[in-house]
C-alpha positions in Angstrom: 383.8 96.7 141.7 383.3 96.8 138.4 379.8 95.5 138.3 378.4 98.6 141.1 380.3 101.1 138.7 377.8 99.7 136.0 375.1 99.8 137.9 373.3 102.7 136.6 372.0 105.2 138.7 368.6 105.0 138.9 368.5 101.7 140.8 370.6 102.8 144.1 369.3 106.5 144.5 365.2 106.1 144.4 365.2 104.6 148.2 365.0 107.6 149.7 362.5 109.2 147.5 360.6 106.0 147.9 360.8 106.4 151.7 359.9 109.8 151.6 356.2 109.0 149.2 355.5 106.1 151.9 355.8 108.6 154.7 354.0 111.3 152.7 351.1 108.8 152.1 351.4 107.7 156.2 351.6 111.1 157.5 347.6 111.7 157.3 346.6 108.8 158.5 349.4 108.9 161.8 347.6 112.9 162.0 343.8 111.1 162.3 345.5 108.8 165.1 346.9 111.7 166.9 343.6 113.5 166.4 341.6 110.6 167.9 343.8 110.0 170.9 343.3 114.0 171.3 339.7 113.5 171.6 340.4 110.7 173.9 342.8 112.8 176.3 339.8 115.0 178.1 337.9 111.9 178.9 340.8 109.8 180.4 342.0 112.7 182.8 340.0 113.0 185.9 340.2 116.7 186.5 337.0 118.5 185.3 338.9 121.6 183.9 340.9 119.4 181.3 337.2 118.2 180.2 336.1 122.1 180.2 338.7 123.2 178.3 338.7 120.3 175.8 334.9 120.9 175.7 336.0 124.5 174.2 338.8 123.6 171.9 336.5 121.4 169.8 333.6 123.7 169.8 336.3 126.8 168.6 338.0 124.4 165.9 334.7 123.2 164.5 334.0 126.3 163.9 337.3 127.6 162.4 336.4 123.9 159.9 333.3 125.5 159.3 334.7 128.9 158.4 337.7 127.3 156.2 334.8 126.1 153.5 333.5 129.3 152.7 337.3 131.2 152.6 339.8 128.4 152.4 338.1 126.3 149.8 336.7 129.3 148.1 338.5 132.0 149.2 335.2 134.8 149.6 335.9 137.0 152.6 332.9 136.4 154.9 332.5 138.3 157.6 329.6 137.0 159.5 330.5 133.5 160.5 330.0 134.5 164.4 326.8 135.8 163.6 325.7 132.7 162.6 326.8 130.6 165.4 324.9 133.4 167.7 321.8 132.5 165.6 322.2 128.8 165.9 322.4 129.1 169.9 320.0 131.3 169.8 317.0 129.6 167.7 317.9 126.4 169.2 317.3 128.0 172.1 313.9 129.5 171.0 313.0 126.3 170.1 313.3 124.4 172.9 312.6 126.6 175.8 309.5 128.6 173.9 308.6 126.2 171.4 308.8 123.0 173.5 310.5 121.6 170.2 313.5 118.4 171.3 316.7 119.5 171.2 317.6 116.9 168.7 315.4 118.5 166.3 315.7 122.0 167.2 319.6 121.3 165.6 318.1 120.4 161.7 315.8 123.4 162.3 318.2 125.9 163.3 320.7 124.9 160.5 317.8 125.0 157.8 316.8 128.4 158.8 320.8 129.6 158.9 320.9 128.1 155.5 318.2 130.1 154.5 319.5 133.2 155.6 322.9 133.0 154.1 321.7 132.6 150.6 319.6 135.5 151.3 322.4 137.5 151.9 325.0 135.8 150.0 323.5 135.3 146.7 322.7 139.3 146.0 326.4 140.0 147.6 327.9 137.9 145.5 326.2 138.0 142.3 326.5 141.6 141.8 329.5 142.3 144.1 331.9 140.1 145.7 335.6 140.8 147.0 335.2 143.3 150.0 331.8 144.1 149.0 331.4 141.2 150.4 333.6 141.1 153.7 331.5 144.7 154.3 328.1 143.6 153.5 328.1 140.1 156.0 330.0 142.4 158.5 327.2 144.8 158.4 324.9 141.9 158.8 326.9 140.5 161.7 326.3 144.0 163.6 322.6 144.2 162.8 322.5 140.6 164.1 324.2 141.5 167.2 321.7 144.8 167.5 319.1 142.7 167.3 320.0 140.3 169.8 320.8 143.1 172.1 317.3 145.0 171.8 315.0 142.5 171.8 314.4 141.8 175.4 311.3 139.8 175.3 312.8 137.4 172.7 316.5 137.2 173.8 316.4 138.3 176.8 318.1 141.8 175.6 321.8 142.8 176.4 321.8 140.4 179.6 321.5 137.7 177.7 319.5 134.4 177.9 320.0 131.5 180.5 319.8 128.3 179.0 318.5 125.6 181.6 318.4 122.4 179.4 320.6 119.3 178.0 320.8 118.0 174.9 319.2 114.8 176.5 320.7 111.5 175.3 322.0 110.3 171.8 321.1 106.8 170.8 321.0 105.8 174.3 324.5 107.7 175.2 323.9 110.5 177.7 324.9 113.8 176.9 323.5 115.9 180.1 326.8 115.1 182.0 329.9 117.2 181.2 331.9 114.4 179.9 328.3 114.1 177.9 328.5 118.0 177.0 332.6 117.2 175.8 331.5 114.6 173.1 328.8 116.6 171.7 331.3 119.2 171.2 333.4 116.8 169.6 330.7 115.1 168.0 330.5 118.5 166.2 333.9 118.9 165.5 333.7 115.4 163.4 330.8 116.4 161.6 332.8 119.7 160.2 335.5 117.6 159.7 333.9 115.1 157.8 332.4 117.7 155.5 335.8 119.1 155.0 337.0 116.3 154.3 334.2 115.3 151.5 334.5 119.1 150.2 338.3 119.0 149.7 338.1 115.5 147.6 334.9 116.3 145.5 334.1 117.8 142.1 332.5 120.5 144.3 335.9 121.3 146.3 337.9 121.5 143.0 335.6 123.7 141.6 335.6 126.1 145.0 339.7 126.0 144.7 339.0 126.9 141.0 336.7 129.5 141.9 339.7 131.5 144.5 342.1 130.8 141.5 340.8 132.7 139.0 337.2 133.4 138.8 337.2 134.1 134.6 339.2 131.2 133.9 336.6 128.8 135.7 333.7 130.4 134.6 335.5 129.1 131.2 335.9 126.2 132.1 332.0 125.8 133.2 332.1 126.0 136.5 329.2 128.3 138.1 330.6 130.8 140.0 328.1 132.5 141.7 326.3 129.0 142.4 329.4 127.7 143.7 330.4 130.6 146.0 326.9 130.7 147.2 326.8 127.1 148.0 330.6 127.5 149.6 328.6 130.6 151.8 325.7 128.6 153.1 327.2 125.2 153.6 329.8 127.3 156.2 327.2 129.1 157.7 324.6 126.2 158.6 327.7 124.3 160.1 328.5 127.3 162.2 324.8 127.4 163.3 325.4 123.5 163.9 328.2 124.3 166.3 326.0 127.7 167.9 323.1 124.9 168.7 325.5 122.9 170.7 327.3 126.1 172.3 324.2 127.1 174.6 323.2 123.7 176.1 327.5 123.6 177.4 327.6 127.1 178.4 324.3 127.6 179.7 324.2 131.2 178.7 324.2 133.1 175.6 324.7 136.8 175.3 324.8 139.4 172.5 328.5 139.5 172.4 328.7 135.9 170.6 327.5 137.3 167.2 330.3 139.9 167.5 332.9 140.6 164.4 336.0 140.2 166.9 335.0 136.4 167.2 335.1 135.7 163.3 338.2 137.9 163.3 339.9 135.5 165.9 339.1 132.6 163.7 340.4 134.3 160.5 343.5 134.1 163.0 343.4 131.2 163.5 343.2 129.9 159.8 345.9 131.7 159.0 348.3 130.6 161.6 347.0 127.2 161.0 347.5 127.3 157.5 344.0 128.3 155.1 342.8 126.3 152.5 343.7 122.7 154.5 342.0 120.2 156.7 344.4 120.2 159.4 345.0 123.7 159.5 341.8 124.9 161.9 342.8 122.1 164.0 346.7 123.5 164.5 345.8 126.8 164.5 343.4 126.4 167.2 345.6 123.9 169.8 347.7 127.2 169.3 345.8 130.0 169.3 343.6 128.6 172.3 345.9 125.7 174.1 348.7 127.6 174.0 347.5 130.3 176.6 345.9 127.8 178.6 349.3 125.9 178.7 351.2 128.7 180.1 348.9 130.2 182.4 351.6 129.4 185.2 353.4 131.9 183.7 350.5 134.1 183.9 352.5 137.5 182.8 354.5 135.9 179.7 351.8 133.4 178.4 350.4 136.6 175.7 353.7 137.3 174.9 354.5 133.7 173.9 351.4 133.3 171.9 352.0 136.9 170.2 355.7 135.7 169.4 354.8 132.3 168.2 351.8 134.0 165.8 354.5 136.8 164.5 357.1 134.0 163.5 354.5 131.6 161.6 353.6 134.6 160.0 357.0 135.6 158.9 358.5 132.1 157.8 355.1 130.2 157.1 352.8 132.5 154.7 350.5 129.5 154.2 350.5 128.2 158.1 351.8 125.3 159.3 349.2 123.0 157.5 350.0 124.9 154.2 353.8 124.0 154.5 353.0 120.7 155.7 350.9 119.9 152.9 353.3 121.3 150.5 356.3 119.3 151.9 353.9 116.1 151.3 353.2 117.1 147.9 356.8 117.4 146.9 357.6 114.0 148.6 355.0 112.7 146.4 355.9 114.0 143.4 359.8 113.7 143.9 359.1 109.6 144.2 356.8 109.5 141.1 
């Protein structure tokens, strides 16, 4: 007895804390698990709609991924992410039908030519203006985009829209023409985004970004180029959402004016925030939400709005950051409280 009243107290009480670090450290790797076996679920079920509807999930949460760079990471209020995924489905679709140009390379094209775009919007936005100069300059662009789209018939076949009649063909040797084929080039692109999340959040360039939405003076400072940075943040999120337009026509077969719309980039700003901004996972969660969710309960066809609308209001209320923010936080502290 007298031996464990000696026993002083540092040796008895860090198990927990130690359990707690080792499941903080586990926790991202069990979410990549659950993440693959999600991509896995469409193509195990036999019923075409569960493919369908997996086929749109990924597409809509590669683009949210894409979107978190520019005003996660960096925090610059960009409104004109949907334009640019118009304008990938749309030149890819140029290309291929007018120009005769593979679909494969179409994809580089499109993305170079989206790239080129946003830093000449971007760069005079946010050099001399920034904030919601900026959130009203890209959504003016957005609009003209859209106008565009809708009024020149001979090019995009005008308000009707354009009917896309190819495949993306195969992909070192794997066919992608089928809709199984169509579901893994939408998750294909949902990897990619992820992937350059990923590389973004763990680089000198993603600490920068963060440093950038912290406090703009203190790391200009520091040396970190603002503008540059912000720019960069800006086009890197806009190619990837052309990357994600390019594979958007061949599965849907149509593309219309109404894809370049504001309302789209203002249902992925949604969904960052009730996934949780600013984090990897948090696109991913907010869109099995914001977009499963309804298709879950469309037995209960009159309810299934209400639902979501309740579940959005209470993240809102008791999770500012989303439920990847308070996640990420609750890892954090485990961390730290074992260190």
């Amino acid at each position: 007895m007298s031996a464990m009243l000696n026993t002083p107290l540092a040796t008895v009480s860090p198990a927990p804390a130690t359990l707690r670090s080792r499941l903080a450290h586990a926790i991202p790797w069990i979410g990549w698990v659950v993440l693959a076996v999600l991509l896995v679920v469409p193509m195990l079920g036999g019923s075409r709609y569960i493919v369908y509807l997996g086929t749109l999930i990924a597409l809509q949460a590669a683009l949210a991924t894409s979107l978190n760079i520019v005003m996660g990471y960096a925090g610059q209020f960009a409104m004109s992410h949907a334009a640019f995924y118009g304008f990938g489905a749309y030149a890819s679709a140029i290309l291929v039908t007018s120009v005769g140009l593979n679909f494969w390379v179409a994809v580089p094209a499109a993305m170079l030519a989206a790239g080129v775009l946003s830093v000449a919007i971007g760069y005079p936005a946010l050099r001399y203006t920034g904030g919601v100069h900026l959130a009203l300059i890209t959504f003016a662009f957005g609009e003209l985009a859209r106008l565009v789209a809708a009024n020149w018939d001979s090019l995009t076949g005008g308000p009707m829209g354009m009917r896309v009649m190819y495949s993306p063909g195969s992909f070192f040797g794997f066919d992608l023409s089928s809709a199984k084929g169509l579901y893994w080039l939408a998750a294909g692109m949902l990897l990619v985004c992820l992937l350059v999340s990923v590389v973004v959040e763990r680089s000198r360039f993603g600490r920068g970004l963060v440093a950038v939405r912290e406090d703009e003076t203190l790391a200009s400072f520091i040396g970190v180029n603002v503008v540059g940075y912000k720019v960069a943040a800006y086009a890197i999120s806009s190619m990837l959402a052309a990357m994600v337009g390019c594979a958007y026509a061949p599965i849907m077969s149509f593309i219309s004016p109404d894809l370049l719309s504001a309302h789209e980039t203002i249902s992925l700003i949604g969904v960052l925030i009730l996934g949780g901004i600013g984090t990897v996972v948090g696109p991913i969660i907010g869109t099995l939400v914001f977009f499963g969710l309804p298709e879950m309960l469309r037995v209960a066809r009159l309810y299934r709005l209400v639902v979501l609308g309740v579940v959005i209001v209470l993240v809102v209320l008791f999770m500012p950051k989303g439920v990847g923010g308070v996640l990420r936080e609750r890892l954090d502290r485990w961390k730290r409280g074992a260190a």
